[in-house]
C-alpha positions in Angstrom: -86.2 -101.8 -15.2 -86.3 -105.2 -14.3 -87.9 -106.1 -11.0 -86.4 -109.7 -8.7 -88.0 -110.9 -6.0 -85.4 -112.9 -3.7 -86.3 -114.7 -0.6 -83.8 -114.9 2.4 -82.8 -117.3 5.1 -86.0 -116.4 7.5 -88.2 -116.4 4.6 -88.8 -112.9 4.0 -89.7 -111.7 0.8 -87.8 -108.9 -1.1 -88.4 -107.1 -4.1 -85.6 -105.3 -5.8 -85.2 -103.1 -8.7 -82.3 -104.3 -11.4 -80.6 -102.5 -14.5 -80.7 -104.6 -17.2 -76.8 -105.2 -17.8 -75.8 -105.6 -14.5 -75.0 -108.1 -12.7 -77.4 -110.4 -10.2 -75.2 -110.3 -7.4 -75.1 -106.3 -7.9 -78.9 -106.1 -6.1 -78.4 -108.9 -3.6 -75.1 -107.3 -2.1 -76.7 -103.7 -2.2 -79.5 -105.0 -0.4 -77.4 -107.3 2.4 -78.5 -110.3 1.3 -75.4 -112.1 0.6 -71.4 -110.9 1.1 -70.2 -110.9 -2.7 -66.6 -111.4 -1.1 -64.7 -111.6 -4.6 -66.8 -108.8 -6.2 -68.1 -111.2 -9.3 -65.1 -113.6 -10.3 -66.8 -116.5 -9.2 -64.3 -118.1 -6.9 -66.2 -117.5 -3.1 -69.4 -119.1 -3.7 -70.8 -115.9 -1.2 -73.3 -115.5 -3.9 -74.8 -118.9 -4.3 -78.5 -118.9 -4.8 -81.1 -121.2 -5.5 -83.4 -120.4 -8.2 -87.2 -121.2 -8.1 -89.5 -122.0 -11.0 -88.3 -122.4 -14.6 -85.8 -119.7 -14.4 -82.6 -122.0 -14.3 -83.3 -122.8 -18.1 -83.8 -119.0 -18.7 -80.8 -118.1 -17.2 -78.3 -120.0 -19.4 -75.8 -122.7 -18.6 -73.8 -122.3 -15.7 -69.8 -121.1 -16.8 -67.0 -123.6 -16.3 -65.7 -121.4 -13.3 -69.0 -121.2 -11.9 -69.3 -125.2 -11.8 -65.9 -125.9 -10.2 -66.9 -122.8 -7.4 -70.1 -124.6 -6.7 -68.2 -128.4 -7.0 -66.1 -127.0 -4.1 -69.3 -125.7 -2.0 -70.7 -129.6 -1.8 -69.0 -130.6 1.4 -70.3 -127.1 3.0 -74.0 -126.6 1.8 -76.2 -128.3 0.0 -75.9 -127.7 -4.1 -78.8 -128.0 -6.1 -80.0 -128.6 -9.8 -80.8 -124.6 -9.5 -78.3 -123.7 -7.4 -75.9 -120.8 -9.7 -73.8 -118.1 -8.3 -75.6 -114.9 -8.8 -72.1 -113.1 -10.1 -72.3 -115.2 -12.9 -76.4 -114.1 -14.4 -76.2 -110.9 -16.0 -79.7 -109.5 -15.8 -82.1 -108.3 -19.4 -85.3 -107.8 -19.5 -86.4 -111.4 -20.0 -85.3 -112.2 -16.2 -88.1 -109.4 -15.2 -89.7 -111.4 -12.6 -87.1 -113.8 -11.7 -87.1 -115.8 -8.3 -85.1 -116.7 -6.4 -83.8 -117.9 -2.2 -80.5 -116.8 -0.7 -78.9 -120.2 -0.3 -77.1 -121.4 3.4 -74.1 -119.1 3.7 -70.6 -120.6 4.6 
């Protein structure tokens, strides 16, 4: 079972166990750490995250939805190189490990 470890908005560190298959938002909203408002369909941006280290280029290219949800979010908070919506990363066992901080919520 893949492991994440996901920092939040105070800085706390949390570790989290993940089913390969699922979703990374799944873990996140289990845990409180973001809202998941529209349950995975990338149109709230409640999921936005900011991914540390190399994992942006191991977690594929960003969808076409998932780039228009996040073009909207500029004007509210920032959006980064590594920001992605965490609805939109469906974990395996290569993202054991991945890291990751709870971007500013809107």
């Amino acid at each position: 079972m893949p492991k994440i470890t996901v920092f939040d908005s105070a800085g706390n560190e949390h570790n989290l166990p993940v089913d390969a298959g699922a979703a990374l938002m799944e873990p996140l909203r289990d845990a409180g750490l973001i809202e998941a408002t529209c349950g995975g369909a990338a149109s709230c941006g409640t999921c936005h995250i900011y991914l540390r280290d190399d994992w942006v280029t191991k977690t594929g290219a960003r969808t076409e939805d998932e780039g228009y949800m996040l073009e909207g979010l500029e004007d509210l908070v920032e959006v980064k190189d590594v920001s992605r919506l965490a609805c939109q990363i469906t974990v395996s066992d290569e993202l054991d490990g991945i890291s990751m901080d709870i971007a500013p919520q809107i």
